[in-house]
Biopython code that builds the backbone (N, CA, C, O; Angstrom):
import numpy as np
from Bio.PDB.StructureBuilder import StructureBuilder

atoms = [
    (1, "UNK", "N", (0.853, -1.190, 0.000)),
    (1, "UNK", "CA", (0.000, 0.000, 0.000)),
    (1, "UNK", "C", (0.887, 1.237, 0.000)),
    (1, "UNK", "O", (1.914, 1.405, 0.657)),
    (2, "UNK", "N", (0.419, 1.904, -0.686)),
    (2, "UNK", "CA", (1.056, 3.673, -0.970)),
    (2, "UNK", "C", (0.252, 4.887, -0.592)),
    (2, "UNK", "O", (-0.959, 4.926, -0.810)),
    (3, "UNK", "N", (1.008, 6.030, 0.059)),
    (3, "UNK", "CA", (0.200, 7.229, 0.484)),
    (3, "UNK", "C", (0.955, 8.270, 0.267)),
    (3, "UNK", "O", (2.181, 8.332, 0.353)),
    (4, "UNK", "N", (0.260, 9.034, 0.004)),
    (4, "UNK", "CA", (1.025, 10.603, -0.300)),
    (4, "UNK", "C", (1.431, 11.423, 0.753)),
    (4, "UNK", "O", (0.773, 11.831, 1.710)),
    (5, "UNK", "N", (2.654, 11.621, 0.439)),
    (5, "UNK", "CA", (3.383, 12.332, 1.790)),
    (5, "UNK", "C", (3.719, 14.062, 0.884)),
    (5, "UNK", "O", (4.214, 14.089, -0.243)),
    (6, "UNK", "N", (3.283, 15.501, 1.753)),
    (6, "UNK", "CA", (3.929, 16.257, 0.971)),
    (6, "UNK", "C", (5.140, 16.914, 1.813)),
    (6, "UNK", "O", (4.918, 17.384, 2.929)),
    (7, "UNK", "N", (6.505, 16.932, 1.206)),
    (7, "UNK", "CA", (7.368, 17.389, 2.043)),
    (7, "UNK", "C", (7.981, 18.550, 1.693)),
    (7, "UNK", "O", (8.592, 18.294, 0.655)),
    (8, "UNK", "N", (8.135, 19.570, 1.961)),
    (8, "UNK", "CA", (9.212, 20.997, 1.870)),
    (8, "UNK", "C", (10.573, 20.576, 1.859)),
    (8, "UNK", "O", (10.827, 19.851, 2.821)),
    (9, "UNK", "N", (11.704, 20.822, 0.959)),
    (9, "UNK", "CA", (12.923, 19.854, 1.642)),
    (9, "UNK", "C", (13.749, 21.219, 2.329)),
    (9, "UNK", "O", (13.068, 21.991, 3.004)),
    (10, "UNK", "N", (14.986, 21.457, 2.175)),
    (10, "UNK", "CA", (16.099, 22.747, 3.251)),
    (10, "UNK", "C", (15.647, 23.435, 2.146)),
    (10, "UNK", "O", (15.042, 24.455, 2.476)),
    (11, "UNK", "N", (15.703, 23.287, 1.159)),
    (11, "UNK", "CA", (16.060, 24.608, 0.387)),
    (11, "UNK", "C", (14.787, 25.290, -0.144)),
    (11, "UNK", "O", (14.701, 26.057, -1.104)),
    (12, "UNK", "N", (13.792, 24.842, 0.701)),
    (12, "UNK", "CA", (12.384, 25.378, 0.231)),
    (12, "UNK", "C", (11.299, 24.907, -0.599)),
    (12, "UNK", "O", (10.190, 25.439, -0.552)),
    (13, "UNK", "N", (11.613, 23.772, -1.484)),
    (13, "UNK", "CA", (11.101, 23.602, -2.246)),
    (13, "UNK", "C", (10.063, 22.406, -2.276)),
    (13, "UNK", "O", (10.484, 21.489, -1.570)),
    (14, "UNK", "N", (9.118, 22.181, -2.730)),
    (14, "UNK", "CA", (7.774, 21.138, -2.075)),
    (14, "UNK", "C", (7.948, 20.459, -2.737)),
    (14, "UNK", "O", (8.296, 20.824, -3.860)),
    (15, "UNK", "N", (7.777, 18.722, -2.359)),
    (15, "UNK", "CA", (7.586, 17.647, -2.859)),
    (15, "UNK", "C", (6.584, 17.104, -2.657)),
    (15, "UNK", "O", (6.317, 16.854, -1.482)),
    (16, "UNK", "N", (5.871, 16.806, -3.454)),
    (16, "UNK", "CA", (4.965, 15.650, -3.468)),
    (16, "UNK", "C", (5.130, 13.766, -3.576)),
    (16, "UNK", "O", (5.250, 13.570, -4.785)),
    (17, "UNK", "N", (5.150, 13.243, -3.302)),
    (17, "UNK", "CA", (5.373, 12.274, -3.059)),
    (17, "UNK", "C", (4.413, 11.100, -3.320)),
    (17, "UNK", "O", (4.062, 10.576, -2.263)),
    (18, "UNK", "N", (3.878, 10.527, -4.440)),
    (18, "UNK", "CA", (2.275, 9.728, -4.617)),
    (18, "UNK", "C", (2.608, 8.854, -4.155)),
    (18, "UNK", "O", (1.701, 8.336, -3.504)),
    (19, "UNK", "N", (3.941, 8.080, -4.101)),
    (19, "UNK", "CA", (3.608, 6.408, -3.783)),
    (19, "UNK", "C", (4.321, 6.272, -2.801)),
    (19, "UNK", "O", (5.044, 5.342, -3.158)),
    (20, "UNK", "N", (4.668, 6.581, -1.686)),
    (20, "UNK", "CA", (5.041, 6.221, -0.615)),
    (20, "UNK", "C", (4.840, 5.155, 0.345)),
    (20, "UNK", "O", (3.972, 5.196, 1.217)),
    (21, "UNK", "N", (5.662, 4.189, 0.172)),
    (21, "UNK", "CA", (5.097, 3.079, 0.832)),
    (21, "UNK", "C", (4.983, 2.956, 2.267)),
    (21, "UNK", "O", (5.850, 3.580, 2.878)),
    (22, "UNK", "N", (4.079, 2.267, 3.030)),
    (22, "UNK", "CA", (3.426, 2.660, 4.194)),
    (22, "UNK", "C", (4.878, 1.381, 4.738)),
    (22, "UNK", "O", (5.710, 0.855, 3.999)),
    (23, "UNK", "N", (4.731, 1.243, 6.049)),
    (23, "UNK", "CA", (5.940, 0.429, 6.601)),
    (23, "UNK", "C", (7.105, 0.958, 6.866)),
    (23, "UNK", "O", (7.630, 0.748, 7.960)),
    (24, "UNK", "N", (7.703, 1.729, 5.916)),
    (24, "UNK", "CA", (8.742, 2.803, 5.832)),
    (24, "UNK", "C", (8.843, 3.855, 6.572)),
    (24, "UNK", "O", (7.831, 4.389, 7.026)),
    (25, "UNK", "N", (10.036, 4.307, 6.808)),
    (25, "UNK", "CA", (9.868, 5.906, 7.863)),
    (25, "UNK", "C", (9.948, 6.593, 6.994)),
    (25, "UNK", "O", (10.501, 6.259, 5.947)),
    (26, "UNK", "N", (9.384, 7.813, 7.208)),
    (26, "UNK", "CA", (9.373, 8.986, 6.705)),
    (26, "UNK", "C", (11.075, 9.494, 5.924)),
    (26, "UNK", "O", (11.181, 10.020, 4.816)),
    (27, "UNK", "N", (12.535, 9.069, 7.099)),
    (27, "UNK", "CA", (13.289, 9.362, 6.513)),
    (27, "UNK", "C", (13.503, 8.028, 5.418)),
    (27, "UNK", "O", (14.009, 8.455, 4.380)),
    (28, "UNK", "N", (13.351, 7.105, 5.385)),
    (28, "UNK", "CA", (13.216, 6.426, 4.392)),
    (28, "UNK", "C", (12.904, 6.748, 2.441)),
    (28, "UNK", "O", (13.636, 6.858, 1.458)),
    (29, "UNK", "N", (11.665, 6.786, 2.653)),
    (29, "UNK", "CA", (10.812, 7.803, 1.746)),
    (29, "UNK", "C", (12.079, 8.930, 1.153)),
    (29, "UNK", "O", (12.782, 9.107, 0.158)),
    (30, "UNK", "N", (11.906, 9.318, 2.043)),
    (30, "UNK", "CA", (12.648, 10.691, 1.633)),
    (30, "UNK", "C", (14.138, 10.859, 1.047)),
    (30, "UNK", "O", (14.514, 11.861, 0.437)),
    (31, "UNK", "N", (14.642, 10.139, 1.223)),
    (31, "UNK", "CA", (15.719, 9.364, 1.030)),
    (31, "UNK", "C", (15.989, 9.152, -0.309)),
    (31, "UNK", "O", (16.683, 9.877, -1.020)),
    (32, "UNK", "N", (15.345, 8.005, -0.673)),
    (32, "UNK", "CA", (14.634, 7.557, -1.818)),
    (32, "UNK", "C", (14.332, 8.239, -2.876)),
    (32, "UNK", "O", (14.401, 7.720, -3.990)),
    (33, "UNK", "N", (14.015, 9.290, -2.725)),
    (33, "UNK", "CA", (13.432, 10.747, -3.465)),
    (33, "UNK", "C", (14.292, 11.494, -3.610)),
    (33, "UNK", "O", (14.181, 12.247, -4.577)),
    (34, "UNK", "N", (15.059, 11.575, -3.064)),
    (34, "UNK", "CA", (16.369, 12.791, -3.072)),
    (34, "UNK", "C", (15.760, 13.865, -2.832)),
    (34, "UNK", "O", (15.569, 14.574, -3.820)),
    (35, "UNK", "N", (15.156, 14.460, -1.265)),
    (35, "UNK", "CA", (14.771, 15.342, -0.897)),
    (35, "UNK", "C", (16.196, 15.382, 0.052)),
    (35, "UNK", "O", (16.945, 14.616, 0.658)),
    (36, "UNK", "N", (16.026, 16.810, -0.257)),
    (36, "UNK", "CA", (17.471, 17.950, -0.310)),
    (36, "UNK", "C", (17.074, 17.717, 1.707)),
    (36, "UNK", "O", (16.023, 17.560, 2.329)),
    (37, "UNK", "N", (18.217, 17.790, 2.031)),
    (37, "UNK", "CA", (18.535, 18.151, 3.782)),
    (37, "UNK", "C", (18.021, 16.785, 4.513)),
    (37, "UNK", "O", (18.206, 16.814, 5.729)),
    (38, "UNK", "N", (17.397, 15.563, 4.002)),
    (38, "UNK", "CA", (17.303, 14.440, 4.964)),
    (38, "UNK", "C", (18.571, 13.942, 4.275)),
    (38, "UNK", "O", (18.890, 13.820, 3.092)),
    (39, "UNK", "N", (19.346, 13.634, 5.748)),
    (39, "UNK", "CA", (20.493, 12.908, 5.563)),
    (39, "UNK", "C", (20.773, 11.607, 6.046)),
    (39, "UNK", "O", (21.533, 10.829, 5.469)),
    (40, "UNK", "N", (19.952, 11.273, 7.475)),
    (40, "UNK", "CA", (19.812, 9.599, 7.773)),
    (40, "UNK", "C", (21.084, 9.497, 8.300)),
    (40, "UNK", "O", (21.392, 8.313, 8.161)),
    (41, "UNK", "N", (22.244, 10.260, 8.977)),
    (41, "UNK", "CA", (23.057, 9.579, 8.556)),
    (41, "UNK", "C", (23.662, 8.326, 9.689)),
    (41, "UNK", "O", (24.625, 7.559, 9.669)),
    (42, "UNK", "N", (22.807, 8.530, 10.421)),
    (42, "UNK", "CA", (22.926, 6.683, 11.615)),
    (42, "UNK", "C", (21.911, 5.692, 10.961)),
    (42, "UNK", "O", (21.608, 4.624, 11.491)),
    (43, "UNK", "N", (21.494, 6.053, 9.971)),
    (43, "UNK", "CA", (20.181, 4.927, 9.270)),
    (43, "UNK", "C", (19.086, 4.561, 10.033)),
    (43, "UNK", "O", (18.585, 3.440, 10.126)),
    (44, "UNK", "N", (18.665, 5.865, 10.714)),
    (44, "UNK", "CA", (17.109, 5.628, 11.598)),
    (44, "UNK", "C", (17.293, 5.120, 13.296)),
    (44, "UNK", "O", (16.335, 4.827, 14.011)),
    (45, "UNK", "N", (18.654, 5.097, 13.710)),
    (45, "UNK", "CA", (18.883, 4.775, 15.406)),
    (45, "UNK", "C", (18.252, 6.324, 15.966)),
    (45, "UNK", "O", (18.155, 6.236, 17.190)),
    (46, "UNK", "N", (17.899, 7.383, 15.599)),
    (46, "UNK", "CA", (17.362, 8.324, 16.220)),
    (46, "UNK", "C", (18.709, 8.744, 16.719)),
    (46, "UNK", "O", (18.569, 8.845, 17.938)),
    (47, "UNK", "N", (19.915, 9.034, 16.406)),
    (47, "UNK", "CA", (21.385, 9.218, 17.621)),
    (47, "UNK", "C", (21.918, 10.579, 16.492)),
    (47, "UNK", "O", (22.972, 11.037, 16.933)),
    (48, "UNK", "N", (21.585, 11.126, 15.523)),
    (48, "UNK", "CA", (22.091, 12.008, 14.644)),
    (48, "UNK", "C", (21.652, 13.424, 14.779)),
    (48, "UNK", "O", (22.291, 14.405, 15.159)),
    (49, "UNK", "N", (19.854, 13.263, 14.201)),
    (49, "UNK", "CA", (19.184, 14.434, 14.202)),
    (49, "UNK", "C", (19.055, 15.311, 12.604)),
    (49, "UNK", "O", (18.526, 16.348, 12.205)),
    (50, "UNK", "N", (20.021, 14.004, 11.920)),
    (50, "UNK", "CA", (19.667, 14.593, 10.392)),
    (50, "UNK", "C", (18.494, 14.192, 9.293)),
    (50, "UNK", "O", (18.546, 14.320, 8.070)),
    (51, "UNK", "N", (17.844, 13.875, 9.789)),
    (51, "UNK", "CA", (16.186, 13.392, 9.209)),
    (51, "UNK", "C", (15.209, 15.366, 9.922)),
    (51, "UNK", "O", (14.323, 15.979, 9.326)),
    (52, "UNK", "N", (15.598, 15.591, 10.706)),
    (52, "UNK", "CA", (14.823, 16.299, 11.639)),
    (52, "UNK", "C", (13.618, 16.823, 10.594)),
    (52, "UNK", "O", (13.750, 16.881, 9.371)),
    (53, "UNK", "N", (12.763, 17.083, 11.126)),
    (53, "UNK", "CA", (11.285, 17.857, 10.293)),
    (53, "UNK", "C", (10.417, 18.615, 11.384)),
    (53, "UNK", "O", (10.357, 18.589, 12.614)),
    (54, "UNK", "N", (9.755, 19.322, 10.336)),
    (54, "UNK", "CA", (8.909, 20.163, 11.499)),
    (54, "UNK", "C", (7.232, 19.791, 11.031)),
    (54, "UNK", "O", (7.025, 19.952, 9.828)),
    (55, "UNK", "N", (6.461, 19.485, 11.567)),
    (55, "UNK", "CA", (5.470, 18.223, 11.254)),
    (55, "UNK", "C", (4.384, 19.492, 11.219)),
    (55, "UNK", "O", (4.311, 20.504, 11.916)),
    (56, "UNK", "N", (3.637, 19.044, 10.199)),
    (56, "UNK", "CA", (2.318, 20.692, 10.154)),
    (56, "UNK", "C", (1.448, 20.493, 11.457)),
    (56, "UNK", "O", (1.277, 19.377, 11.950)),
    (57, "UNK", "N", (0.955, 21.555, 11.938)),
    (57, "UNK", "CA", (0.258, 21.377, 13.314)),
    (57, "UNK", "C", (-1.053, 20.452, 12.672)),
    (57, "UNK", "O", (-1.453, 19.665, 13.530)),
    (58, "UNK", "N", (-1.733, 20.363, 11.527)),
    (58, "UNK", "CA", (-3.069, 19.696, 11.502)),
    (58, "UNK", "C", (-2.568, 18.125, 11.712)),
    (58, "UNK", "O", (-3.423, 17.355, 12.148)),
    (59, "UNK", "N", (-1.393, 17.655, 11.465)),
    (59, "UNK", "CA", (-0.752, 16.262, 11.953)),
    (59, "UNK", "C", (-0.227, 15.922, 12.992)),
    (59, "UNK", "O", (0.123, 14.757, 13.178)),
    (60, "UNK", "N", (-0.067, 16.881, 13.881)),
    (60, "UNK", "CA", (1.222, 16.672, 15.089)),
    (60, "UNK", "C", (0.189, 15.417, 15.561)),
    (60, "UNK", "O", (0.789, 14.345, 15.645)),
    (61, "UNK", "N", (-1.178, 15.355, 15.867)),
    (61, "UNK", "CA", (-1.851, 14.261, 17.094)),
    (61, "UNK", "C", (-1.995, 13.432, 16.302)),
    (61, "UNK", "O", (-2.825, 12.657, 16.776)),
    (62, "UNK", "N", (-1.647, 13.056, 15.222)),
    (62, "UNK", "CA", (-1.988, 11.916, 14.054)),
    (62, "UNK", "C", (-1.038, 10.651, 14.573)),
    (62, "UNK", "O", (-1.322, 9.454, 14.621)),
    (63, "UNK", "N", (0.256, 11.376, 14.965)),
    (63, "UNK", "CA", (1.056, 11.242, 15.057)),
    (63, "UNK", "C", (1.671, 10.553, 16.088)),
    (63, "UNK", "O", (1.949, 11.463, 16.868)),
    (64, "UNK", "N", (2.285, 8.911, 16.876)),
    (64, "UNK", "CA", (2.701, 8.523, 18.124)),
    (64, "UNK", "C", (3.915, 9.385, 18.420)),
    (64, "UNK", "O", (4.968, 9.765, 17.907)),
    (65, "UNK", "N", (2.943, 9.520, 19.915)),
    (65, "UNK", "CA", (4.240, 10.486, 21.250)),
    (65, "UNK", "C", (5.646, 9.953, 20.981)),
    (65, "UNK", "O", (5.887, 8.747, 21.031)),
    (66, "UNK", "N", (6.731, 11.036, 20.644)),
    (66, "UNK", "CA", (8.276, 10.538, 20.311)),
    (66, "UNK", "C", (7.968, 9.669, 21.338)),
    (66, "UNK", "O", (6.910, 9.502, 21.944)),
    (67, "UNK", "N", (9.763, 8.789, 21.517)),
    (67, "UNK", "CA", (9.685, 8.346, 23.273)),
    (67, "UNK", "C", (11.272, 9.180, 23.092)),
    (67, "UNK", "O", (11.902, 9.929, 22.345)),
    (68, "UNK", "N", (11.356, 8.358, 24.478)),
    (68, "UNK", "CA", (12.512, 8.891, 25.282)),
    (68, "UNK", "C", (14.171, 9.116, 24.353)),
    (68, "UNK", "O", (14.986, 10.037, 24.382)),
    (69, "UNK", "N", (14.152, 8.340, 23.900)),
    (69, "UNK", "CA", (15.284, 8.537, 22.715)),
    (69, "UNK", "C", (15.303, 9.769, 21.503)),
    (69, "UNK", "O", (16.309, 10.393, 21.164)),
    (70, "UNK", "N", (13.907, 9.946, 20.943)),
    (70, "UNK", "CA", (13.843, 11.072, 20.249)),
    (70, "UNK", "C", (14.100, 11.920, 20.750)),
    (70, "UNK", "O", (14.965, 12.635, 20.243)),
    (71, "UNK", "N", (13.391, 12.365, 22.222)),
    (71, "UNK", "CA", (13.143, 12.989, 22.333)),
    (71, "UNK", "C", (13.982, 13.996, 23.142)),
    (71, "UNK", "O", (13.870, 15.188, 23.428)),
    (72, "UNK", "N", (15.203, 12.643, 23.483)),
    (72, "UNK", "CA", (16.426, 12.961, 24.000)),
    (72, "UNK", "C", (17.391, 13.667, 22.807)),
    (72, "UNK", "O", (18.087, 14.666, 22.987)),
    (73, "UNK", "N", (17.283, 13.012, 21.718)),
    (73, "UNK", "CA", (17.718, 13.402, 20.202)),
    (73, "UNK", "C", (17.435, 15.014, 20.090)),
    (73, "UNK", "O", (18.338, 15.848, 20.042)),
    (74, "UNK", "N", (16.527, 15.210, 20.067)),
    (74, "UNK", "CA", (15.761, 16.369, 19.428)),
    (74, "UNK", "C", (16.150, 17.507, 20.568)),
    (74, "UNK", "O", (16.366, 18.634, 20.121)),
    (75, "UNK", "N", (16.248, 17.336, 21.856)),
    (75, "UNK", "CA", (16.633, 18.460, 22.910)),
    (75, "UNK", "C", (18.129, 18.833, 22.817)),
    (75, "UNK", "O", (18.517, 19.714, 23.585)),
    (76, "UNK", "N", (19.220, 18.142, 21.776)),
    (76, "UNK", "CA", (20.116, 18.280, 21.678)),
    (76, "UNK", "C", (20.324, 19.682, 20.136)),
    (76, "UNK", "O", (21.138, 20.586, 19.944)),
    (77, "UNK", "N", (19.246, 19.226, 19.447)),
    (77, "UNK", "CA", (18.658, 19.942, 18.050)),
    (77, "UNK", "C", (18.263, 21.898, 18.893)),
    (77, "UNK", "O", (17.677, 22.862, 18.398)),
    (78, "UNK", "N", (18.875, 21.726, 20.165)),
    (78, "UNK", "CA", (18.377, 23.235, 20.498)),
    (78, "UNK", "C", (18.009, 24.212, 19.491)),
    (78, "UNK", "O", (16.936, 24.795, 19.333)),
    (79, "UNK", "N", (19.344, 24.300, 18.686)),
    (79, "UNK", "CA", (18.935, 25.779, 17.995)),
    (79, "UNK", "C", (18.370, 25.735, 16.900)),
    (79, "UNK", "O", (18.534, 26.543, 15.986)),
    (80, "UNK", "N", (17.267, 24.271, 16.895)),
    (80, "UNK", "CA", (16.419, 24.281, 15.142)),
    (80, "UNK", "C", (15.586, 23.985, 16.052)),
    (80, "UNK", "O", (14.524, 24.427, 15.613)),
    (81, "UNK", "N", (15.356, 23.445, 17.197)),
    (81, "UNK", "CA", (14.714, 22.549, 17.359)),
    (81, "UNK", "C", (12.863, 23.084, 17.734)),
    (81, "UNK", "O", (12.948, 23.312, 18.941)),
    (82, "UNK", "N", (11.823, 23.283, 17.458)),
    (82, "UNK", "CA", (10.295, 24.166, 17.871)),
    (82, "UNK", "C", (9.619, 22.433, 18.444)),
    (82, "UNK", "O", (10.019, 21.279, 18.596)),
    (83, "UNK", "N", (8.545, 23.142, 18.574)),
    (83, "UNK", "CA", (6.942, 22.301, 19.148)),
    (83, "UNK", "C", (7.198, 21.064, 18.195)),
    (83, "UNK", "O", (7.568, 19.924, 18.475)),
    (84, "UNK", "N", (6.926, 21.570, 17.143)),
    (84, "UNK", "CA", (6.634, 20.318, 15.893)),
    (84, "UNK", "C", (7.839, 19.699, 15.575)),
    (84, "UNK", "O", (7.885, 19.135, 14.481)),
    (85, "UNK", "N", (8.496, 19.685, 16.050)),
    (85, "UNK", "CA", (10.119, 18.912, 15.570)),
    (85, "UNK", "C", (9.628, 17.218, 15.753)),
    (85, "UNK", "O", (8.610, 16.874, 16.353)),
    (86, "UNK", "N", (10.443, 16.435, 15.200)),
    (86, "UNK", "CA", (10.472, 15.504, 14.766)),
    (86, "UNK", "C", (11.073, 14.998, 13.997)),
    (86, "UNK", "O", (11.235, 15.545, 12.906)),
    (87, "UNK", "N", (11.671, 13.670, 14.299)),
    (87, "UNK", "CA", (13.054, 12.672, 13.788)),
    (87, "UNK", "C", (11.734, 11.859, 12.725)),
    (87, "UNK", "O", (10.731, 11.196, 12.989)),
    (88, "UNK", "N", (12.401, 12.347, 11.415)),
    (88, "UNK", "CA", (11.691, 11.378, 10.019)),
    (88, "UNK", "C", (12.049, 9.950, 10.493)),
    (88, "UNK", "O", (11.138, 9.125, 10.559)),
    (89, "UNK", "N", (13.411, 9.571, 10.854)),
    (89, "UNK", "CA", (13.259, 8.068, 11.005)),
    (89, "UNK", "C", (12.325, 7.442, 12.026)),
    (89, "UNK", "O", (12.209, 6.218, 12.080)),
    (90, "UNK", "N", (11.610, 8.308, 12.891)),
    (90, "UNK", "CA", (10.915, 7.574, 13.737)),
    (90, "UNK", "C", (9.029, 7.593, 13.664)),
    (90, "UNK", "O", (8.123, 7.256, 14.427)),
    (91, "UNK", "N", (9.126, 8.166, 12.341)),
    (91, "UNK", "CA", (7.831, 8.359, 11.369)),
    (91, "UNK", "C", (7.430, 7.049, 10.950)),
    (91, "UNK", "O", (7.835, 6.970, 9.790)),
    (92, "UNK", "N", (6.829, 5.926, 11.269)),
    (92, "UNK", "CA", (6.403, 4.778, 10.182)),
    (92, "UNK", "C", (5.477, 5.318, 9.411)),
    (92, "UNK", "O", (4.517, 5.686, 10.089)),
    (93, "UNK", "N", (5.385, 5.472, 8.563)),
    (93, "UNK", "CA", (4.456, 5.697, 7.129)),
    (93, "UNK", "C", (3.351, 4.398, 7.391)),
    (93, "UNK", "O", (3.439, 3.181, 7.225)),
    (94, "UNK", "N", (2.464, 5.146, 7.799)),
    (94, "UNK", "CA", (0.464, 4.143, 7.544)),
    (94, "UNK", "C", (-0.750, 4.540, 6.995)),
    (94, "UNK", "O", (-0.978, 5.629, 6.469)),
    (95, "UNK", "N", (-1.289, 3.887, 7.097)),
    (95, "UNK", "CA", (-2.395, 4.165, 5.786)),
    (95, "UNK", "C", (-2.769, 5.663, 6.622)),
    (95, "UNK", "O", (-2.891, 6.763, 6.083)),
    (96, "UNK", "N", (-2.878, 5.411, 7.797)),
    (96, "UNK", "CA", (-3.564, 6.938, 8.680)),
    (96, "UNK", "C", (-2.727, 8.005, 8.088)),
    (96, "UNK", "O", (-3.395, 9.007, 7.832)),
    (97, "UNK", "N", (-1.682, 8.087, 7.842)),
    (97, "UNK", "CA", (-0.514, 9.229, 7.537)),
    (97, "UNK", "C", (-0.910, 10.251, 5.835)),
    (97, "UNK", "O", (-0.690, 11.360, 5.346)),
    (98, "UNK", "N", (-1.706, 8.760, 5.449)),
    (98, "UNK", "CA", (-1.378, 10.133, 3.869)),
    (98, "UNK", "C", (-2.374, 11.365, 3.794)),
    (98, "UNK", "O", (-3.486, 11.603, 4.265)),
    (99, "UNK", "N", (-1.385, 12.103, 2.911)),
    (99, "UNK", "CA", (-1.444, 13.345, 3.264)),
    (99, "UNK", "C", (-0.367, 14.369, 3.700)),
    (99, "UNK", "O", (-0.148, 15.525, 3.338)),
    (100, "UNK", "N", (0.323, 13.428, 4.740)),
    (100, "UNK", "CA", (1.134, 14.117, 5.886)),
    (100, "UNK", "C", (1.714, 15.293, 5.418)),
    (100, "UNK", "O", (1.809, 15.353, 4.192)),
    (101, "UNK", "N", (2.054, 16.073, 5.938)),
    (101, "UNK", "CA", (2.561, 17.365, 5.642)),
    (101, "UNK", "C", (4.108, 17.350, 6.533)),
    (101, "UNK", "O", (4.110, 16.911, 7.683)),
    (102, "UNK", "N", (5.178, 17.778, 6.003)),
    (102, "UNK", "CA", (6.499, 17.893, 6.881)),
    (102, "UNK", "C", (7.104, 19.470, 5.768)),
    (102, "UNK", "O", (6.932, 19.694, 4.570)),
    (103, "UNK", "N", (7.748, 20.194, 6.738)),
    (103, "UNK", "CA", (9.138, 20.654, 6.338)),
    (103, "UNK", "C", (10.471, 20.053, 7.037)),
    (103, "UNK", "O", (10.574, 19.632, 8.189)),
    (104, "UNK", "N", (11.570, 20.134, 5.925)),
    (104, "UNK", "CA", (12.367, 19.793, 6.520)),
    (104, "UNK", "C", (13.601, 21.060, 7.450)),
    (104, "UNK", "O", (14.096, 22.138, 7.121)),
    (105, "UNK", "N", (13.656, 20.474, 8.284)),
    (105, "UNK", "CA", (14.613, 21.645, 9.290)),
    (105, "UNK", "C", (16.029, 22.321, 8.832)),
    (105, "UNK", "O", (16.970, 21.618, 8.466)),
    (106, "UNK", "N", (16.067, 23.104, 8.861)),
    (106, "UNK", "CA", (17.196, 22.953, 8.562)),
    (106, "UNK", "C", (18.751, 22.960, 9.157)),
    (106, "UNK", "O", (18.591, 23.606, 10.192)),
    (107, "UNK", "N", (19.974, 22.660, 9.108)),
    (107, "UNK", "CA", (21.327, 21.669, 9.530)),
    (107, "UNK", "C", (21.106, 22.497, 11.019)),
    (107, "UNK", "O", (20.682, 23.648, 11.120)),
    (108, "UNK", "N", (21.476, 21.667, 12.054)),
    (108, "UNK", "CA", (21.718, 22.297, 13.291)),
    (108, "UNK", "C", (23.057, 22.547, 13.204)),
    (108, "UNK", "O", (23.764, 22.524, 12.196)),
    (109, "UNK", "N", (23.431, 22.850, 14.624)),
    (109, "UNK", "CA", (25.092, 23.566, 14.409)),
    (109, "UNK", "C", (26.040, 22.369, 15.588)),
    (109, "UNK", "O", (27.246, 22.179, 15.742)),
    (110, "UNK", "N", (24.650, 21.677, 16.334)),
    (110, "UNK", "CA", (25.061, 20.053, 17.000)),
    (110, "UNK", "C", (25.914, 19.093, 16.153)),
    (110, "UNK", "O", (26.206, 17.979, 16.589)),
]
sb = StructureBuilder()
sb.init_structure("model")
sb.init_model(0)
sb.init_chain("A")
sb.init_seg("    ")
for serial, (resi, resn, name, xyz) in enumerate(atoms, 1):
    if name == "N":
        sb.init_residue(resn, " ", resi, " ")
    sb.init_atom(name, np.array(xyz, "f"), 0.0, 1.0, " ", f" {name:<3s}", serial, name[0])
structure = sb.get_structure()
């Protein structure tokens, strides 16, 4: 199964995304696509912070509570880091998701 993800990548520019396969994380997907600023570069352990996104507020509750590892991740992301932040690798892509809306953050200085 496939769902449409639309993503902003660093440099501004919107992607649409039709076939996104559900199972996959978000940095996955994105990946895949060559959207500019996801970089993955621990391959989804949440320990980097280069997937980071800022999730549109009509999705944030769509969405499962980071846990403790993201969220440990993301408090390190201080000087990008807002409300809606969020590690793409810890996104599973499901049928509930399409649609989703993300920008991507851009490079912290971590």
């Amino acid at each position: 199964m496939s769902i449409t993800i639309n993503i902003t990548d660093a440099a501004g520019v919107p992607h649409v995304i039709p076939d996104a396969m559900t199972g996959i994380t978000l940095m996955e997907v994105s990946k895949q696509h060559g959207v500019e600023g996801v970089l993955g570069n621990c391959g989804g352990g949440a320990a980097c912070g280069t997937c980071h996104v800022y999730v549109d507020a009509d999705w944030l509750d769509r969405l499962p509570a980071s846990d403790a590892i993201e969220a440990d991740m993301l408090e390190m992301l201080e000087d990008t880091r807002k409300d809606n932040s969020r590690l793409g690798c810890q996104i599973r892509l499901a049928d509930a998701l399409d649609g989703l809306t993300v920008t991507v953050a851009p490079p912290s200085d971590y």
